[in-house]
C-alpha positions as CSV (number, residue, x, y, z in Angstrom):
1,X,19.4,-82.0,18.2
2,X,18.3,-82.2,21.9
3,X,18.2,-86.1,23.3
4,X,16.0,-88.6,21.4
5,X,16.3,-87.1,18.3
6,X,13.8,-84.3,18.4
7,X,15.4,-80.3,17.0
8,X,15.4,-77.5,19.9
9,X,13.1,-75.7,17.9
10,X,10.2,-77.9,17.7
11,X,10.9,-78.6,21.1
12,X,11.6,-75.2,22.5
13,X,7.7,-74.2,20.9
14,X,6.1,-76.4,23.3
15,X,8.0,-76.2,26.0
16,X,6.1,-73.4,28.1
17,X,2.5,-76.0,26.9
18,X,4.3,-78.7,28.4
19,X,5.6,-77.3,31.5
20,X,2.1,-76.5,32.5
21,X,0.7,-79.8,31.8
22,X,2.5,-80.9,34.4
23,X,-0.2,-82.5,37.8
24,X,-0.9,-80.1,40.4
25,X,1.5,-79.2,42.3
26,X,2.8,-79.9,46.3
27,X,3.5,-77.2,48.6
28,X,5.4,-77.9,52.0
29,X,5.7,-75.7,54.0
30,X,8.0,-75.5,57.3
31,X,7.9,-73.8,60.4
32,X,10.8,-71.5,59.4
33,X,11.7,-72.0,56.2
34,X,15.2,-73.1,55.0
35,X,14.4,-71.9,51.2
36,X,12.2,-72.9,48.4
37,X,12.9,-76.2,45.8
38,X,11.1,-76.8,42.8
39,X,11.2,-80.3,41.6
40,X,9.9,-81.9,38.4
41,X,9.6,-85.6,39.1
42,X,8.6,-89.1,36.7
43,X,5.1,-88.8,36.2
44,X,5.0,-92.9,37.3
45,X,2.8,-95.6,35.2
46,X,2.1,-97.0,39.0
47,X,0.2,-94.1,40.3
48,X,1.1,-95.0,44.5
49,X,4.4,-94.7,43.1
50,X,3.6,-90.4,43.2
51,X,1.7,-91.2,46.2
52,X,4.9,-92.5,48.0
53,X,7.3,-90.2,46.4
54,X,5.1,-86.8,47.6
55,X,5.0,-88.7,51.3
56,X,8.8,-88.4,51.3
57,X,9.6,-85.4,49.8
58,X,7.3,-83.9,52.0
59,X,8.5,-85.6,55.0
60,X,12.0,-84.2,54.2
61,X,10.9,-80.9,53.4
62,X,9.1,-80.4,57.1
63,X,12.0,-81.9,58.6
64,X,14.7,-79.2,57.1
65,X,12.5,-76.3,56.5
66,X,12.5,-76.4,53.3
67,X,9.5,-75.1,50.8
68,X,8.9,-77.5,48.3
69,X,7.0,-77.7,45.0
70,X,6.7,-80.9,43.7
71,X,5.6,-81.4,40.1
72,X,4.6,-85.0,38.7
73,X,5.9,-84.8,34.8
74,X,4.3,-87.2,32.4
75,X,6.3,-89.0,29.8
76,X,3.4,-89.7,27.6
77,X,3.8,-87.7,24.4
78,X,7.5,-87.0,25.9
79,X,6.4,-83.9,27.9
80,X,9.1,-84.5,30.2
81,X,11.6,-84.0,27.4
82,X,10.0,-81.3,26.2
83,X,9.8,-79.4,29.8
84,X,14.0,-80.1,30.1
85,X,14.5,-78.7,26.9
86,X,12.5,-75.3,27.5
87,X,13.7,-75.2,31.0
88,X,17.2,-75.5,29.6
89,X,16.8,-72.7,26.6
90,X,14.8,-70.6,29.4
91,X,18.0,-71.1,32.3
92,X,14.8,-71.3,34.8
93,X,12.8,-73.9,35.4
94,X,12.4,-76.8,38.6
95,X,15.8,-76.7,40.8
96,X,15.6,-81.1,40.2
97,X,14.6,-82.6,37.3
98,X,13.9,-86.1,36.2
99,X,16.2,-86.9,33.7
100,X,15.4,-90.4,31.0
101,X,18.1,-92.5,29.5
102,X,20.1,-90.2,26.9
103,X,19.3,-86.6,28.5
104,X,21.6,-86.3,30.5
105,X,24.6,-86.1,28.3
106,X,22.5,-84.2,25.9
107,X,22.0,-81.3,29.0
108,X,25.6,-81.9,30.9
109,X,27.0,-78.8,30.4
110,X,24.0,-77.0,32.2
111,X,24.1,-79.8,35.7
112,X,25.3,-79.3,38.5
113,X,28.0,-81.7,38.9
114,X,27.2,-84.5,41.6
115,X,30.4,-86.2,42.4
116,X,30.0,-86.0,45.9
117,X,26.8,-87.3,46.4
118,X,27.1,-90.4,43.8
119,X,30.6,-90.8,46.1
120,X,29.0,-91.0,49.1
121,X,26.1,-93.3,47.7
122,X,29.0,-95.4,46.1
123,X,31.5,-95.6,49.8
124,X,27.8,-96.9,51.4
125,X,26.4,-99.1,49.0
126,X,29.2,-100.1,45.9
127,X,29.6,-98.1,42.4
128,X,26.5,-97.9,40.5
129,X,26.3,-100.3,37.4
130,X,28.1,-100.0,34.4
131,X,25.1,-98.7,32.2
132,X,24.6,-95.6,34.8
133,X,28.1,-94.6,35.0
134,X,27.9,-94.7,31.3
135,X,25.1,-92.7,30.8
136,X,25.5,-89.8,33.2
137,X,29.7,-90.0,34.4
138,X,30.8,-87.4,31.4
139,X,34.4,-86.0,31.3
140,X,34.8,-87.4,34.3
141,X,32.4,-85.9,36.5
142,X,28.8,-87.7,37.7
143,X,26.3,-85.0,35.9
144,X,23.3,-86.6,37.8
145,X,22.7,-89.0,40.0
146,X,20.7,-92.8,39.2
147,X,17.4,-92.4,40.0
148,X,15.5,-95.6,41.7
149,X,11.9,-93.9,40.3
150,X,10.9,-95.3,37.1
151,X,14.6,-97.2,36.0
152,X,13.5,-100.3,34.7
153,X,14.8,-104.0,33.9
154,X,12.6,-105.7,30.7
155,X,13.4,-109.7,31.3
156,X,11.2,-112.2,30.3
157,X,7.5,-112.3,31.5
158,X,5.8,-115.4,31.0
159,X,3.2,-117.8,31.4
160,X,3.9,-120.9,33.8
161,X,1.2,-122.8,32.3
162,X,1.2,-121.9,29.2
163,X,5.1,-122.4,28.7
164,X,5.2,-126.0,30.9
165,X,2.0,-127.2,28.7
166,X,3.2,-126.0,25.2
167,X,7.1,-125.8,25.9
168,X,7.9,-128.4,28.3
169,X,9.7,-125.4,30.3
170,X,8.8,-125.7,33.9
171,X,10.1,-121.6,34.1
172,X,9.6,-122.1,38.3
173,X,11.6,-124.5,38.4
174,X,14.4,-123.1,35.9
175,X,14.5,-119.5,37.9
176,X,12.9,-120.7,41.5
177,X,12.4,-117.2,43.7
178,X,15.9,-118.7,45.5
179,X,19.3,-118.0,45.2
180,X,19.3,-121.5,44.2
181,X,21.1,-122.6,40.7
182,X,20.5,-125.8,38.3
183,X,21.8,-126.9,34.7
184,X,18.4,-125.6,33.6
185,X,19.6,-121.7,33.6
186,X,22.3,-122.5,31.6
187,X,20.5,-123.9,29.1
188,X,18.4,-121.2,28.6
189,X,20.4,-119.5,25.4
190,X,19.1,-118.5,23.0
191,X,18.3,-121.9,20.8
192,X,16.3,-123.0,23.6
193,X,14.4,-119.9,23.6
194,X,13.5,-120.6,19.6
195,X,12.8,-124.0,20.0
196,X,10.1,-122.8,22.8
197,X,8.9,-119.9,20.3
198,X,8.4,-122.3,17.7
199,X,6.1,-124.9,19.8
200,X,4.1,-122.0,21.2
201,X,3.4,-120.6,17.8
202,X,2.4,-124.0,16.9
203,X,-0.2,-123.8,19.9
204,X,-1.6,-120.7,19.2
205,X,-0.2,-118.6,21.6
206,X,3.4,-117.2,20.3
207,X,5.7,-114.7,22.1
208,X,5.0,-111.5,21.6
209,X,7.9,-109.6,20.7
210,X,7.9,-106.3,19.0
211,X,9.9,-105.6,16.1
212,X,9.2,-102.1,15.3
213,X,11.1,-98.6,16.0
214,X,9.8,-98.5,19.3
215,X,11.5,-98.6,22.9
216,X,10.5,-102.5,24.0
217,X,11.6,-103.5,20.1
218,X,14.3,-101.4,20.5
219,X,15.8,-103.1,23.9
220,X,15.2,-106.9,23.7
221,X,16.6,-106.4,20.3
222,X,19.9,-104.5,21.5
223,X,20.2,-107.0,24.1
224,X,20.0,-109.9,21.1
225,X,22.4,-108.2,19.4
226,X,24.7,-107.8,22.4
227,X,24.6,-111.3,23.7
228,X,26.4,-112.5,20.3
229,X,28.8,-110.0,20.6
230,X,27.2,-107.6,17.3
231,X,28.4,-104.3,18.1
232,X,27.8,-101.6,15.6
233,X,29.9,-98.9,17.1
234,X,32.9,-99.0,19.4
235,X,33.9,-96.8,22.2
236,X,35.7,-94.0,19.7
237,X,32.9,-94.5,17.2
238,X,34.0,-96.0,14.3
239,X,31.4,-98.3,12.5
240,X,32.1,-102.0,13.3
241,X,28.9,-103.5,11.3
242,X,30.3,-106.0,8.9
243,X,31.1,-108.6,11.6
244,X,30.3,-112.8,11.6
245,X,28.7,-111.9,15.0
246,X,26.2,-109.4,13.0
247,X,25.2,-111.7,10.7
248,X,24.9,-114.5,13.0
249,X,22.0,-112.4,14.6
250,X,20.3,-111.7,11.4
251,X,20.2,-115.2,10.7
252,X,18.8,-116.1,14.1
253,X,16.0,-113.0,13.5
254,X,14.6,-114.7,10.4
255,X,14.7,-118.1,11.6
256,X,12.7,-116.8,15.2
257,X,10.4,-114.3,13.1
258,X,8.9,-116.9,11.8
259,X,7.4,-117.7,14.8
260,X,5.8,-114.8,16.1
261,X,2.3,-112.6,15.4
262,X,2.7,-111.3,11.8
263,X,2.1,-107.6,12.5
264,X,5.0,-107.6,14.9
265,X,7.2,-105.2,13.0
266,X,4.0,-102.6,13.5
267,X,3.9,-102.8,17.6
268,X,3.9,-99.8,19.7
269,X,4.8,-100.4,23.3
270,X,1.5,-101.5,24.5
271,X,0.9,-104.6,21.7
272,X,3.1,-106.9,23.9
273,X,1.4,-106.2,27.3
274,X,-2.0,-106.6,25.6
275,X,-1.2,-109.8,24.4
276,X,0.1,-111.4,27.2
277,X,-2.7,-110.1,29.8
278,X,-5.5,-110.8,27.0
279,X,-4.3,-114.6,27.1
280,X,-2.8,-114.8,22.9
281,X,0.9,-115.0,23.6
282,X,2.7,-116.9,26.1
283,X,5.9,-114.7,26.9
284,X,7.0,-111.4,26.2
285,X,10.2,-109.0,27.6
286,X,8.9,-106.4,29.7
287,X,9.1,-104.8,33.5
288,X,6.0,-106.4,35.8
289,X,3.8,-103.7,34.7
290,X,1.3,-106.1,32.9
291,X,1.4,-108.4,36.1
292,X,0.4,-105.7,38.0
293,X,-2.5,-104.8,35.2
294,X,-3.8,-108.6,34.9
295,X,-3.9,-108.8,38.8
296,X,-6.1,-106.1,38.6
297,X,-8.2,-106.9,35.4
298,X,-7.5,-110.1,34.5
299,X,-6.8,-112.1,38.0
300,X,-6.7,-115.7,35.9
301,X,-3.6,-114.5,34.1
302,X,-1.4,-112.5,36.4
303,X,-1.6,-115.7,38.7
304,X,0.4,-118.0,35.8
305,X,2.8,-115.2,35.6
306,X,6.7,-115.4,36.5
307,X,9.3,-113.0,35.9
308,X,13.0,-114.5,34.5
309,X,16.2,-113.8,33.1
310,X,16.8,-113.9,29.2
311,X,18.0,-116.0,27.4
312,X,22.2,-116.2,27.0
313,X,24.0,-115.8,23.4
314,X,27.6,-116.9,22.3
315,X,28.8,-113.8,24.9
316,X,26.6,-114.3,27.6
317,X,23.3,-112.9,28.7
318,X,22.1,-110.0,28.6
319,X,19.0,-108.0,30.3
320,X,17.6,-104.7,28.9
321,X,17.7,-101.6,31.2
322,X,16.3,-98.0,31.0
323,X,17.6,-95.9,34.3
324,X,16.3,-92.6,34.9
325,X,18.4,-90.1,36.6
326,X,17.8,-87.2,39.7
327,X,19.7,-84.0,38.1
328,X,20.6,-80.3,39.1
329,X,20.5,-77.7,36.6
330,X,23.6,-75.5,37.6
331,X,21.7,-72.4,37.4
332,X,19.3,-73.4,40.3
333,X,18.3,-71.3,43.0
334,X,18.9,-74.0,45.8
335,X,21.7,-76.0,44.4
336,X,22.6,-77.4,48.2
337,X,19.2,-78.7,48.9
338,X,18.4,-80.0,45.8
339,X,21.8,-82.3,46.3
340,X,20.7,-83.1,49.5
341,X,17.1,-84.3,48.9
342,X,18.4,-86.8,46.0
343,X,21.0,-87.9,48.5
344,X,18.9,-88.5,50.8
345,X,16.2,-90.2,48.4
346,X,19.1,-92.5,47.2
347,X,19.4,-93.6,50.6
348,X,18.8,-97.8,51.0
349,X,15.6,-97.2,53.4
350,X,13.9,-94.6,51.1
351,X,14.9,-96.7,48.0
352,X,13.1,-99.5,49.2
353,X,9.8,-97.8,50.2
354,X,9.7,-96.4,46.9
355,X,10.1,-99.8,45.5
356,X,8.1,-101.5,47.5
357,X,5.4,-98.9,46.7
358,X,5.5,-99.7,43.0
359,X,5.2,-103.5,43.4
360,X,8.9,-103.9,42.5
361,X,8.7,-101.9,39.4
362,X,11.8,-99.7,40.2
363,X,15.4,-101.0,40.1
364,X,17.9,-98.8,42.1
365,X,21.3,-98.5,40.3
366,X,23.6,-100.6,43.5
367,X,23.4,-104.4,43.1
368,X,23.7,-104.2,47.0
369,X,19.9,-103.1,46.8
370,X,18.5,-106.0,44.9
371,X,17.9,-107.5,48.0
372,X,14.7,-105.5,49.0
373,X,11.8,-107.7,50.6
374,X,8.8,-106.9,48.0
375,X,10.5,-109.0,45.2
376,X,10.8,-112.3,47.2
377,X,7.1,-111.5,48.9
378,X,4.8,-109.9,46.2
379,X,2.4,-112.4,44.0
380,X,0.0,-114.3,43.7
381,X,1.7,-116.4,42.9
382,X,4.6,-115.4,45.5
383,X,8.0,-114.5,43.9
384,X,6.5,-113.6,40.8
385,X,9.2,-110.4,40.6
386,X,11.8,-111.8,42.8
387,X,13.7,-112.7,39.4
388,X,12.8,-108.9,37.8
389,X,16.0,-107.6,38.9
390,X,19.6,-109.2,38.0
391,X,21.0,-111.3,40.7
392,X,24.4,-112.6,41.1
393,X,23.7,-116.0,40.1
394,X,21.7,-114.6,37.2
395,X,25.4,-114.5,35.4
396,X,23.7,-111.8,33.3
397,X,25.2,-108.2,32.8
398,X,22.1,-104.9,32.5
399,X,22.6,-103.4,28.8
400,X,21.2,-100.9,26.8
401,X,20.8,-101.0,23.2
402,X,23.8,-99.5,20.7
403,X,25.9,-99.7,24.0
404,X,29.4,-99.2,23.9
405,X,28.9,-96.4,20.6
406,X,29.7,-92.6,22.4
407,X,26.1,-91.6,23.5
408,X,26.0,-89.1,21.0
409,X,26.0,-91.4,18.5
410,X,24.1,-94.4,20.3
411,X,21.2,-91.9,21.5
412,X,20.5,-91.5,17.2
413,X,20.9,-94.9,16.4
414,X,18.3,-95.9,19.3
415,X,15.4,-93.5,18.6
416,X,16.1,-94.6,14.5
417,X,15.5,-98.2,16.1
418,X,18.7,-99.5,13.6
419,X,19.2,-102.8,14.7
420,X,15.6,-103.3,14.2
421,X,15.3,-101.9,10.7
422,X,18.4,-104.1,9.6
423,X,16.1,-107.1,11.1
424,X,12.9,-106.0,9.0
425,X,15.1,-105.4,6.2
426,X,16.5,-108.7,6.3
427,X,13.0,-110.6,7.4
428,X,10.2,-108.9,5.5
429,X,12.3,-107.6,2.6
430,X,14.3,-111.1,2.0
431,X,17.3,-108.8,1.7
432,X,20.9,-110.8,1.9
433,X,22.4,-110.3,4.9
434,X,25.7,-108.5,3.5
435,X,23.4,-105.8,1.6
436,X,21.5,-105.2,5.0
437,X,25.3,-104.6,6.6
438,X,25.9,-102.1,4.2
439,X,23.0,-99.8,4.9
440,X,23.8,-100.0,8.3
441,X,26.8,-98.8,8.2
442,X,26.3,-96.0,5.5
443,X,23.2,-95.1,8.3
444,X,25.7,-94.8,11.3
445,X,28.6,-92.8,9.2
446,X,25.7,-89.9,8.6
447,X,25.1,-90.1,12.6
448,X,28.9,-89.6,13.0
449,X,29.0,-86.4,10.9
């Protein structure tokens, strides 16, 4: 298996199809040149995102000499994964290489290792997050560094009006676009959060939360599940299913499921944003990407939006993340520029005009960067995003789903969606909690072989 659960066979036979999908490429060319680099970059959802990303490579390309190709790889029908895969059976390929959530432990042994760029990052602006070091620090050694394009936060997104007239939540007031803290915030667990589903069901517009096998399901749910202390694998990888803390979630799942849009369990990626922008549900989890979608096509619904922090369980709260990662292949032709563009894209200034670019979509891997100016100042209404990524007085850790399981068991586990198979198990097949337990952990042993 390569990442994401697809076999290097079916992956290695589209490969070449892939790589040439990939958008026209970028040639810079300098006045003497300093060598050639080949990158293969995030294809971004927010297209100024590419704009701003080909401004600065080629701004950095004139200014050392250096040829560049750039090449904007799209995720949709995971080309991306498929171009790593046949660039790593082919030892040839882009000298940089956007790298999603799992891949890089599923390519380590073939990156360059990036110690001392993620140590100079970390002596200037503090160690990246726990979920990043997790991820791509393997055997000891950084294998790539956290990339700021396209890493992503999915706290709630909801509707002001919608949620003060239905709920009697005032959100604005709960997470103000301040440092400022009330008793509000800690009151938002995870009852609250029911109580609030249940009246907005009642009025017609209920959350919309996906329950199926894919990536949004996936995260809130892992976060859920994390936030009342339900992990299915420890660190070594033995199965820890059969816990209080596991059932305790599948109780809460039934009792919320109640409350939400019946075809739930059959949602794709795209159901929640629809719902939410079309004006049917009243709060979903999800980066500002349907903001910046309603601002544009539905300007009466993006301006009753407001982004938030989750809701905290019995072990506090916790948000979904999804970094991507900047990484080397070892058998690159330009190994010491390719380290020294991804420094230098990691650097604070660049990080925030790639941010700001995006309308706050991106979320660099330092807490010392979730200070830039675009999430206090972008809206309407203003501050919308200033609460999209985790702040210290959020008292909120970033997670991602079947965290702390070794990745090679968590990356299986995540693209089978099994935490929310146990919940659809439990909910639309009534089964008892203990026999939903037991599946679970007869699933996980065959990932462990």
């Amino acid at each position: 298996m390569i990442g994401n659960g697809t076999t290097r066979r079916a992956l290695l036979r589209a490969g070449t199809a892939a790589a040439a999908t990939a958008l026209p490429l970028v040639n810079v060319h300098g006045q003497t040149s300093s060598g050639r680099l080949a990158l293969g970059m995030w294809d971004h959802w927010v297209p100024a995102g590419n704009d701003e990303m080909r401004r600065l490579v080629t701004q950095w390309g004139q200014q050392n000499r250096v040829e560049i190709q750039l090449d904007f790889i799209t995720s949709v029908g995971n080309k991306n994964l498929l171009t790593i895969a046949a660039e790593s059976q082919a030892r040839t390929g882009h000298d940089v290489l956007a790298f999603p959530t799992w891949e890089v432990h599923a390519q380590s042994r073939l990156l360059e290792p990036m110690d001392d760029v993620v140590g100079r990052l970390a002596e200037k602006y503090g160690q990246p997050n726990q979920i990043n070091t997790y991820l791509s620090k393997i055997e000891g050694h950084w294998r790539a560094v956290p990339a700021i394009a396209g890493s992503q936060n999915k706290p709630c997104l909801g509707r002001i009006d919608l949620l003060k007239q239905h709920a009697g939540i005032d959100v604005q007031a709960m997470w103000p676009a301040s440092t400022e803290t009330n008793a509000q915030q800690d009151g938002w667990t995870w009852d609250a959060f029911l109580a609030a589903a249940e009246k907005c069901h009642k009025a017609g517009v209920p959350f919309g939360l996906p329950m199926g096998q894919f990536t949004d399901a996936t995260d809130w749910i892992g976060a859920l599940f994390r936030s009342y202390g339900a992990n299915l694998v420890d660190e070594r990888g033995k199965p820890t299913v059969k816990t209080d803390q596991a059932r305790q979630v599948l109780d809460y799942a039934r009792r919320l499921a109640q409350f939400l849009p019946r075809d739930v369990f059959s949602w794709d990626d795209a159901s929640n944003n629809r719902a939410l922008i079309s004006g049917q549900s009243a709060l979903i989890f999800n980066p500002p990407s349907p903001w910046a979608v309603a601002k544009r096509d539905a300007p009466q619904v993006s301006q009753q939006l407001w982004q938030f922090p989750n809701p905290h369980g019995p072990q506090g709260r916790y948000l979904p993340y999804l970094p991507y990662f900047w990484g080397a292949w070892s058998f690159g032709r330009n190994k010491g520029a390719a380290k020294a563009l991804v420094e230098w894209l990691s650097q604070r200034e660049q990080a925030e005009q790639l941010v700001t670019s995006v309308n706050g979509y991106d979320i660099p891997p330092f807490e010392s960067m979730t200070d830039f100016r675009v999430w206090a100042t972008e809206g309407p209404p203003t501050g919308v995003v200033y609460n999209y990524p985790m702040k210290p007085h959020h008292k909120s850790q970033q997670s991602i789903a079947m965290y702390p399981a070794p990745p090679e068991i968590a990356v299986q586990m995540y693209n089978q969606g099994i935490q929310a198979k146990m919940i659809a198990r439990a909910v639309q097949n009534n089964e008892p909690a203990d026999r939903v337990l037991a599946w679970a952990e007869r699933e996980i042993e065959g990932f462990s072989r």
